[in-house]
VOMI-913006 format. One record per atom (N, C-alpha, C): x, y, z; atom name; residue in three letters. Coordinates in Angstrom, 2 decimals, m for minus. Layout:
<rs>
- X;Y;Z;CA;ala
...
</rs>
This chain:
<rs>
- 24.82;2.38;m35.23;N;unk
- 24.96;1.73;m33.94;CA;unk
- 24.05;2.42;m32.94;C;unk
- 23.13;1.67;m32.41;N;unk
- 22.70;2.04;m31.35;CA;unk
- 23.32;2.49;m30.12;C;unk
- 22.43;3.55;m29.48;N;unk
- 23.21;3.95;m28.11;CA;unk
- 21.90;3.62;m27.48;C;unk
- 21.78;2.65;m26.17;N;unk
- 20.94;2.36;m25.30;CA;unk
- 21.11;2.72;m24.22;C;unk
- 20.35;3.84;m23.46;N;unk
- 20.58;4.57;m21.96;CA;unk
- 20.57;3.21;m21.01;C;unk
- 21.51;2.43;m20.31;N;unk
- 21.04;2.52;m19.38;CA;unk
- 20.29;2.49;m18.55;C;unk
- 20.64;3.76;m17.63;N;unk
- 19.91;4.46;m16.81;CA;unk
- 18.61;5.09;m16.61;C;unk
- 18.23;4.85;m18.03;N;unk
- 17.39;5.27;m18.65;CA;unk
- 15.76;5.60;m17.42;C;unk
- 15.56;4.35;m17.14;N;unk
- 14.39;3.68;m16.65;CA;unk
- 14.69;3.98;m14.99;C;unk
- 15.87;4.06;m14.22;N;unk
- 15.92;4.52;m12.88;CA;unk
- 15.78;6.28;m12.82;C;unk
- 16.38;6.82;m13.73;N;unk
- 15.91;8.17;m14.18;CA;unk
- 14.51;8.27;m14.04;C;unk
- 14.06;7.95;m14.97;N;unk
- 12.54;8.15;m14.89;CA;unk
- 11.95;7.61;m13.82;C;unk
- 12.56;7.04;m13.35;N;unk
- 11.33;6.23;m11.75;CA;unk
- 11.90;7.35;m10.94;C;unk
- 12.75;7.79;m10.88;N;unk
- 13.66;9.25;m9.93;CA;unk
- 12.55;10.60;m10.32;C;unk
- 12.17;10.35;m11.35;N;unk
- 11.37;11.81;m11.86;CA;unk
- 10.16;11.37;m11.40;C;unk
- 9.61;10.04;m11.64;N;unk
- 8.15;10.08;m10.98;CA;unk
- 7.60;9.85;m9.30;C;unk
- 9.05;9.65;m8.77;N;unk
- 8.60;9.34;m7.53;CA;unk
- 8.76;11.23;m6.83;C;unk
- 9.87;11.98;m7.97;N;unk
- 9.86;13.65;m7.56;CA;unk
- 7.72;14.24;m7.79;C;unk
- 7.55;13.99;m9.08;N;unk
- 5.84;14.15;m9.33;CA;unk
- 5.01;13.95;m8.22;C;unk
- 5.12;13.01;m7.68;N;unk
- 4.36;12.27;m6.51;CA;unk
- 4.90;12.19;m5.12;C;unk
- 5.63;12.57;m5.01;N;unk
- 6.56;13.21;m3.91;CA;unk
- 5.25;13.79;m2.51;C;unk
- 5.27;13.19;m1.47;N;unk
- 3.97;13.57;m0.49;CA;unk
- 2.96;13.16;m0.79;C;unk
- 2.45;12.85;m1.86;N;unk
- 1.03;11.91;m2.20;CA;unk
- 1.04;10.72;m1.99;C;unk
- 1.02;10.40;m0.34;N;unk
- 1.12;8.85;0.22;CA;unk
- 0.27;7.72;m0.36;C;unk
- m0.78;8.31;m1.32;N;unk
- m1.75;7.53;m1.80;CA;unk
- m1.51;7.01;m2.84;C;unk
- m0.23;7.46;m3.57;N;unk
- 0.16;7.11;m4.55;CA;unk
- 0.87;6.03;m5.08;C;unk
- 1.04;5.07;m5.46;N;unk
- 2.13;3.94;m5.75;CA;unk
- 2.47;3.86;m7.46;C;unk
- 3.97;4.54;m7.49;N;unk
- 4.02;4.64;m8.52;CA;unk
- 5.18;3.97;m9.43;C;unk
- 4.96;2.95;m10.52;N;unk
- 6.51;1.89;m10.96;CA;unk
- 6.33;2.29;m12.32;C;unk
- 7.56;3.15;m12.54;N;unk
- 7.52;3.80;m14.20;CA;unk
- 6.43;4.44;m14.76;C;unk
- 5.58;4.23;m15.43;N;unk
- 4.66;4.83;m16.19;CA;unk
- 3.34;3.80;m15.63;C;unk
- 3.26;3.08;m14.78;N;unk
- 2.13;2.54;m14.12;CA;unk
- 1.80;3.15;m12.74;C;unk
- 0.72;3.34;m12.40;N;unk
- 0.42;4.86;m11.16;CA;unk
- m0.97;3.80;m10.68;C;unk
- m0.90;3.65;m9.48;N;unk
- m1.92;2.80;m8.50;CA;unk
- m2.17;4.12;m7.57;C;unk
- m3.40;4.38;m7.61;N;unk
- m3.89;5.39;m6.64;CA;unk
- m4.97;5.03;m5.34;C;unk
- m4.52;4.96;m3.98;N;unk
- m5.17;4.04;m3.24;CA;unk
- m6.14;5.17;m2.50;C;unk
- m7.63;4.52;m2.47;N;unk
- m8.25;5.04;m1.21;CA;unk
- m9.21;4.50;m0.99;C;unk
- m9.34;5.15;0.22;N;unk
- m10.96;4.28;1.23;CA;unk
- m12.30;4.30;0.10;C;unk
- m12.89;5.55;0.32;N;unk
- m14.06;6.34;0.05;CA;unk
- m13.77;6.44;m1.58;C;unk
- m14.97;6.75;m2.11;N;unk
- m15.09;7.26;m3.46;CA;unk
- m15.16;8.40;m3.60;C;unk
- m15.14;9.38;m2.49;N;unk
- m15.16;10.76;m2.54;CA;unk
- m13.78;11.12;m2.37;C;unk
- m13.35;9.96;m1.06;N;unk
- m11.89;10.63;m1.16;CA;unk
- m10.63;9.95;m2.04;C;unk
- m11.31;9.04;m3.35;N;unk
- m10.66;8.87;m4.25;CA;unk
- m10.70;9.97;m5.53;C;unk
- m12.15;10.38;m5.59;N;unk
- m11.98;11.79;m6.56;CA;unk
- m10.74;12.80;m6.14;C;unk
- m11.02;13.14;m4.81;N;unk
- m10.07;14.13;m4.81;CA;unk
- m8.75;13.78;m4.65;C;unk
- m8.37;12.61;m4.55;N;unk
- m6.67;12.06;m5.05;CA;unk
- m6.85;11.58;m6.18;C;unk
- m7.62;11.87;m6.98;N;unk
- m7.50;11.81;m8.76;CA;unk
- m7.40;13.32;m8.77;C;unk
- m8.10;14.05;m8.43;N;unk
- m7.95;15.60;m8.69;CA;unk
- m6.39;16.07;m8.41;C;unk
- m5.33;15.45;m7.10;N;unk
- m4.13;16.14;m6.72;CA;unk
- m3.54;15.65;m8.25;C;unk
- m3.75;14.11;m8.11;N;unk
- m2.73;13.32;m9.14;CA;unk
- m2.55;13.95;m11.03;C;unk
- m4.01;14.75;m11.08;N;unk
- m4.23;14.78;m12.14;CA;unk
- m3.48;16.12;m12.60;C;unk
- m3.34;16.71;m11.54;N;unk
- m2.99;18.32;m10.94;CA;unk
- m1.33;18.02;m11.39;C;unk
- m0.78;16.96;m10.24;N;unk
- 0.67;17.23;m10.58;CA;unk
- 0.80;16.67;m11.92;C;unk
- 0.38;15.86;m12.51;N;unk
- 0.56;15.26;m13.56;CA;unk
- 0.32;16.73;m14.74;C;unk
- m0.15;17.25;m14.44;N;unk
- m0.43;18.66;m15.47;CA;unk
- 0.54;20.16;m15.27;C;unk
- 0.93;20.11;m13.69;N;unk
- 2.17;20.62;m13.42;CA;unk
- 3.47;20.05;m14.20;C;unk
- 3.75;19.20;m14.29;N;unk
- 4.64;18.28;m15.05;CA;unk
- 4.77;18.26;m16.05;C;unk
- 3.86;18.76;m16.80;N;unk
- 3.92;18.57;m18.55;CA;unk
- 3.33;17.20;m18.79;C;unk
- 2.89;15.92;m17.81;N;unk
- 2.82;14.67;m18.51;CA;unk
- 1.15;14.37;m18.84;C;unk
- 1.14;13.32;m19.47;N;unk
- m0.45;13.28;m19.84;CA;unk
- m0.56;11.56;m20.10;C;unk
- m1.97;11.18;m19.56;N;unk
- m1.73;9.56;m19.30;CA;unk
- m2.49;9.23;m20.47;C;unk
- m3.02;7.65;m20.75;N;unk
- m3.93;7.68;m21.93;CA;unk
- m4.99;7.01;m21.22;C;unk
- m6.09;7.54;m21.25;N;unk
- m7.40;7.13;m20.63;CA;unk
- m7.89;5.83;m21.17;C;unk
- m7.35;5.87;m22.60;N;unk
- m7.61;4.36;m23.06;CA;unk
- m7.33;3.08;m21.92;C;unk
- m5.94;3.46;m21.86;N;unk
- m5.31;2.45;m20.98;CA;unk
- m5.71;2.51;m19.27;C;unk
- m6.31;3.46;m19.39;N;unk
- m6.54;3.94;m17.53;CA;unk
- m7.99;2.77;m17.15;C;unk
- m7.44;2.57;m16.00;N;unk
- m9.23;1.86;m14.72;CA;unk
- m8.92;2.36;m13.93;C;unk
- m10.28;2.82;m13.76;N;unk
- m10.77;4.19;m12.41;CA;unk
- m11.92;3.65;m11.84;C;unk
- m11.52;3.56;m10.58;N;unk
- m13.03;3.33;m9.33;CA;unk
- m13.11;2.13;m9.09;C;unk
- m12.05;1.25;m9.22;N;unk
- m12.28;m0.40;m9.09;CA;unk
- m11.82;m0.30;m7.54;C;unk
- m12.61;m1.70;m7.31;N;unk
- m11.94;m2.03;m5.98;CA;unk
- m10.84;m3.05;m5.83;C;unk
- m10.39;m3.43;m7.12;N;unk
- m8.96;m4.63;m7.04;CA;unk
- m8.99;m4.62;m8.68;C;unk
- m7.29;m4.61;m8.82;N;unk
- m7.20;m4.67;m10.33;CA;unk
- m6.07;m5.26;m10.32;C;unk
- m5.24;m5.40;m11.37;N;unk
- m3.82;m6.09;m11.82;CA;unk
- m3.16;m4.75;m12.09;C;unk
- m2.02;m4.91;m10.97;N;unk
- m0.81;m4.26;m11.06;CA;unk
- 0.42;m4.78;m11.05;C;unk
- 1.06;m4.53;m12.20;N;unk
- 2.13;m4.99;m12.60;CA;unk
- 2.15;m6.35;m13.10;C;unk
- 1.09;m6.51;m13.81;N;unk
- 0.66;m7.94;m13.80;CA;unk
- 0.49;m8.72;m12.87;C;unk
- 0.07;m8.34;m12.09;N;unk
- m0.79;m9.53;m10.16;CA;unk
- m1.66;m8.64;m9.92;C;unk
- m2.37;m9.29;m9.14;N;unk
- m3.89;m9.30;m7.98;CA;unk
- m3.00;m10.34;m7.36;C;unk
- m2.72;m9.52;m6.21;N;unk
- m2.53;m10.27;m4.85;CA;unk
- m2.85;m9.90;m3.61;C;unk
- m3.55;m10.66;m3.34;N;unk
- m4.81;m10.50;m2.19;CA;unk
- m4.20;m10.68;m0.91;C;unk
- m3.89;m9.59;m0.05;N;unk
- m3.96;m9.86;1.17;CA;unk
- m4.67;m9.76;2.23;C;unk
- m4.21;m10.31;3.48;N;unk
- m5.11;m10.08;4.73;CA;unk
- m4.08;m10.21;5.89;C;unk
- m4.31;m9.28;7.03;N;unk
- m4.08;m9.27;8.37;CA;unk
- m5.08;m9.92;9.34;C;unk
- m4.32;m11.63;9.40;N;unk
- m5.28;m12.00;11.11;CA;unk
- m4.63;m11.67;11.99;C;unk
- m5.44;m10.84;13.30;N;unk
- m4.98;m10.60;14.14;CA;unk
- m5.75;m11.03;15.64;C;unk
- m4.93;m11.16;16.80;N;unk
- m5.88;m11.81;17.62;CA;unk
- m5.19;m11.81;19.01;C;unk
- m5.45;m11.18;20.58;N;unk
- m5.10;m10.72;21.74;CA;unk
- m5.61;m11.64;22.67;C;unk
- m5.24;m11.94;23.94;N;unk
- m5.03;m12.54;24.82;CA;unk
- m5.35;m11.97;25.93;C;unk
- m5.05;m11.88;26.93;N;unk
- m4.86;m11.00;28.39;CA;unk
- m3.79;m10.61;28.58;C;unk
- m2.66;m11.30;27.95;N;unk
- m0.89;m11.34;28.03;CA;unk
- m0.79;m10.38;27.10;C;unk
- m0.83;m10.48;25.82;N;unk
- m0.23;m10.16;24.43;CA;unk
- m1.16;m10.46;23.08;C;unk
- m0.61;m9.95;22.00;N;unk
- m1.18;m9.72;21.04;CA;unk
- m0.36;m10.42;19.71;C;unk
- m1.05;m10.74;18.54;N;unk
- 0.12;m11.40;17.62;CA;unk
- m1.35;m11.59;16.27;C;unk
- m0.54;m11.34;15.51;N;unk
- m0.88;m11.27;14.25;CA;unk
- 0.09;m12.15;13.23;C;unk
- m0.31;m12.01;12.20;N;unk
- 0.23;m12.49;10.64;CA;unk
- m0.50;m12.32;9.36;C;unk
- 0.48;m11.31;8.72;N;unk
- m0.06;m11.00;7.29;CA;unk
- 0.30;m11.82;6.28;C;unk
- m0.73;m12.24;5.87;N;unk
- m0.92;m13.15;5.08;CA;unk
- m1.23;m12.86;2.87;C;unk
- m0.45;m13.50;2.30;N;unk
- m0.99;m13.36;1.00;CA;unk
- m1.56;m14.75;0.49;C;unk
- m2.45;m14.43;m0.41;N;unk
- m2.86;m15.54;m1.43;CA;unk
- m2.53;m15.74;m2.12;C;unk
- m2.27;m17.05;m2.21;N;unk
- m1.98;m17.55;m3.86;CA;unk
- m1.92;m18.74;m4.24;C;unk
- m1.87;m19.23;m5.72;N;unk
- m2.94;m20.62;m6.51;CA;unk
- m3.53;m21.78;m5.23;C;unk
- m2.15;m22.47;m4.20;N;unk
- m2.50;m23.23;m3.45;CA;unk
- m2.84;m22.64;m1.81;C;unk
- m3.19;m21.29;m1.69;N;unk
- m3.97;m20.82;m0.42;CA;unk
- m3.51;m19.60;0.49;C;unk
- m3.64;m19.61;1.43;N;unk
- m2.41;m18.38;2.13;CA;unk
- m1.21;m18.80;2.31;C;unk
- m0.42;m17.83;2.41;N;unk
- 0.91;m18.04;2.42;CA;unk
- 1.10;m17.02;3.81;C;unk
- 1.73;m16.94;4.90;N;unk
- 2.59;m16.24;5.73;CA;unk
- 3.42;m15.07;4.95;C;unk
- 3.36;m13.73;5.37;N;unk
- 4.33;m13.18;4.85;CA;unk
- 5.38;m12.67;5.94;C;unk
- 5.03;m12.40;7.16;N;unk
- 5.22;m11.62;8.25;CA;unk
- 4.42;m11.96;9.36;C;unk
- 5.16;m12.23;10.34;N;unk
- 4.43;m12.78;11.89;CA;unk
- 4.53;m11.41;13.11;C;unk
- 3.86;m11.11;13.66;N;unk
- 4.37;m9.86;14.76;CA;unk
- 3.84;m10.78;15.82;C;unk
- 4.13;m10.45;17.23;N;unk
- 3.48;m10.30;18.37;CA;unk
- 4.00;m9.40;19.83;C;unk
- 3.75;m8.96;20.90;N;unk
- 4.03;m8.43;21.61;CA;unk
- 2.93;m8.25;22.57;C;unk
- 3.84;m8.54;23.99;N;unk
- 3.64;m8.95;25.21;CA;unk
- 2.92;m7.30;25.74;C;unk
- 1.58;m7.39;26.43;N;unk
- 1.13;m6.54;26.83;CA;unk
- 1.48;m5.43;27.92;C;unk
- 1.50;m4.38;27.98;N;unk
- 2.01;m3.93;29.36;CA;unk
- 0.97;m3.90;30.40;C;unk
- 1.10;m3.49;31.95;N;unk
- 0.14;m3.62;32.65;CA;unk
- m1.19;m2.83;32.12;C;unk
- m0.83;m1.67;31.61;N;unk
- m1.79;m0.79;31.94;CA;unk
- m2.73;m1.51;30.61;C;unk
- m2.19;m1.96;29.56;N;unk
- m2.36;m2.48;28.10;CA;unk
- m3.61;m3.54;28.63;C;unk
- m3.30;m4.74;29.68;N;unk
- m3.91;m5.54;30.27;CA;unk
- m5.53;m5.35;30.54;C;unk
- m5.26;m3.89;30.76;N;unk
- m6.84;m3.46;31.52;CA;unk
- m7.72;m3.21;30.17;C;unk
- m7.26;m3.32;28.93;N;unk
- m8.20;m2.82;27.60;CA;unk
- m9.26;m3.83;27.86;C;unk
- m10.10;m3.69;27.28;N;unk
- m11.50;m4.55;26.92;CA;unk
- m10.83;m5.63;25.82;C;unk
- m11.19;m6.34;25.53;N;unk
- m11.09;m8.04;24.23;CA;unk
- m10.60;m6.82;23.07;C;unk
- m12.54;m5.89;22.99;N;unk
- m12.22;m5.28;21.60;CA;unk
- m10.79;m4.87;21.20;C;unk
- m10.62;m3.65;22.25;N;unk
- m9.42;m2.76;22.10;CA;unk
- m8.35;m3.38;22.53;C;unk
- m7.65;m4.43;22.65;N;unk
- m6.68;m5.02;22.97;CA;unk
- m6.62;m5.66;21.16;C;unk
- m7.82;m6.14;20.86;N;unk
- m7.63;m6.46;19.33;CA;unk
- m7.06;m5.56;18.26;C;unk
- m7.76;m4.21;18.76;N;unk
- m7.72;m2.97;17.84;CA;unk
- m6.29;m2.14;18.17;C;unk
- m5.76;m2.75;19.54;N;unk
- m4.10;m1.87;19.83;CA;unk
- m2.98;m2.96;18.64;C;unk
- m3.70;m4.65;18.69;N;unk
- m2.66;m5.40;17.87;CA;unk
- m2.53;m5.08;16.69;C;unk
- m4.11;m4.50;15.60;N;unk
- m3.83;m4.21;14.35;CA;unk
- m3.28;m3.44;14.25;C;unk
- m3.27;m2.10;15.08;N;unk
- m2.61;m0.38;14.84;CA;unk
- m0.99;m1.20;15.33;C;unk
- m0.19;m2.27;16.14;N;unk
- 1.04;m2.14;16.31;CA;unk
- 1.36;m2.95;15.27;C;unk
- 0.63;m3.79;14.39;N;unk
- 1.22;m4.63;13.48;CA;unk
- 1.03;m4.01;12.33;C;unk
- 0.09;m2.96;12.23;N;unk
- 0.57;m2.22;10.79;CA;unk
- 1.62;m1.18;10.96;C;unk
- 1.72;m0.41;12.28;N;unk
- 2.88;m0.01;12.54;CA;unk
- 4.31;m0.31;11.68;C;unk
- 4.17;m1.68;12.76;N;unk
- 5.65;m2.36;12.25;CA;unk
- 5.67;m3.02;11.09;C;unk
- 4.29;m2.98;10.10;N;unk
- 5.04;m3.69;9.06;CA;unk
- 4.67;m3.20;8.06;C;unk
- 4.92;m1.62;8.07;N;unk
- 4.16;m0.14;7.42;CA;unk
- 5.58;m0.42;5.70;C;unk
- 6.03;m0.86;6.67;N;unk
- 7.31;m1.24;5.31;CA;unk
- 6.77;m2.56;4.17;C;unk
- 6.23;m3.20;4.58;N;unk
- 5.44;m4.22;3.81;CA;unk
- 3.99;m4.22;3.37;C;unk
- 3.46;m3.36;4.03;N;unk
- 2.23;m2.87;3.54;CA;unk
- 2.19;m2.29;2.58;C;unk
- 2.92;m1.23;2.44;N;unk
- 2.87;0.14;1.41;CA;unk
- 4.03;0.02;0.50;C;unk
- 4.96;m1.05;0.89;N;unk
- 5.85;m1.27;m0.43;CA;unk
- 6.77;m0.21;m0.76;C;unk
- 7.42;0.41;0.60;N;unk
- 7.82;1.36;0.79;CA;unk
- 9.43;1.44;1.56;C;unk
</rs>
């Protein structure tokens, strides 16, 4: 008779999110590890931390199975493409993050918010650039899947 853990699989997502624990760059679901960054320089060296704790750990990945240096791949089985339009007024600011998929964008999340006086006096640009920094702000929970 078989004995089947369970728990088995929340255990282990408990141990890998301890591994990766402060490595914000990291997105990690069981034994699949998404490592995010801007630059290609500053993706080496978050392959260098990752590779680090991963060797602190005792664990070891299989390079067979590994893609390194792409700029979009399938995780978890999807490529899903998003985008933030965002766009300011003289009043206020308002955005919506948006995903793709088979029949086009989809809405995921709407923000907006009413300017304050002093907010008023920004230039077009920076009234654009205060809406992206408050709408990734607030939707830092849907961005990062966190």
């Amino acid at each position: 008779m078989s004995f089947v853990l369970r728990n088995a699989p929340p255990t282990f997502q408990r141990f890998i999110n301890d591994v990766f624990f402060g490595l914000d760059f990291v997105f990690a679901y069981l034994d699949d590890i998404l490592v995010a960054s801007s630059t290609e320089d500053e993706h080496s060296e978050h392959l260098k931390l990752v590779f680090s704790r991963l060797e602190q750990y005792g664990l070891r990945i299989n390079l067979g199975k590994s893609v390194m240096r792409v700029n979009q791949l399938e995780f978890l089985g999807y490529i899903t493409p998003e985008a933030l339009f965002s766009d300011a007024s003289d009043y206020a600011v308002g955005s919506v993050l948006q995903q793709f998929e088979e029949d086009g964008w989809k809405p995921l999340a709407f923000f907006s918010k009413k300017l304050t006086n002093a907010q008023k006096e920004y230039s077009t640009y920076n009234r654009k650039l205060l809406g992206i920094y408050l709408t990734t702000k607030r939707l830092k929970h849907i961005l990062e899947g966190r």
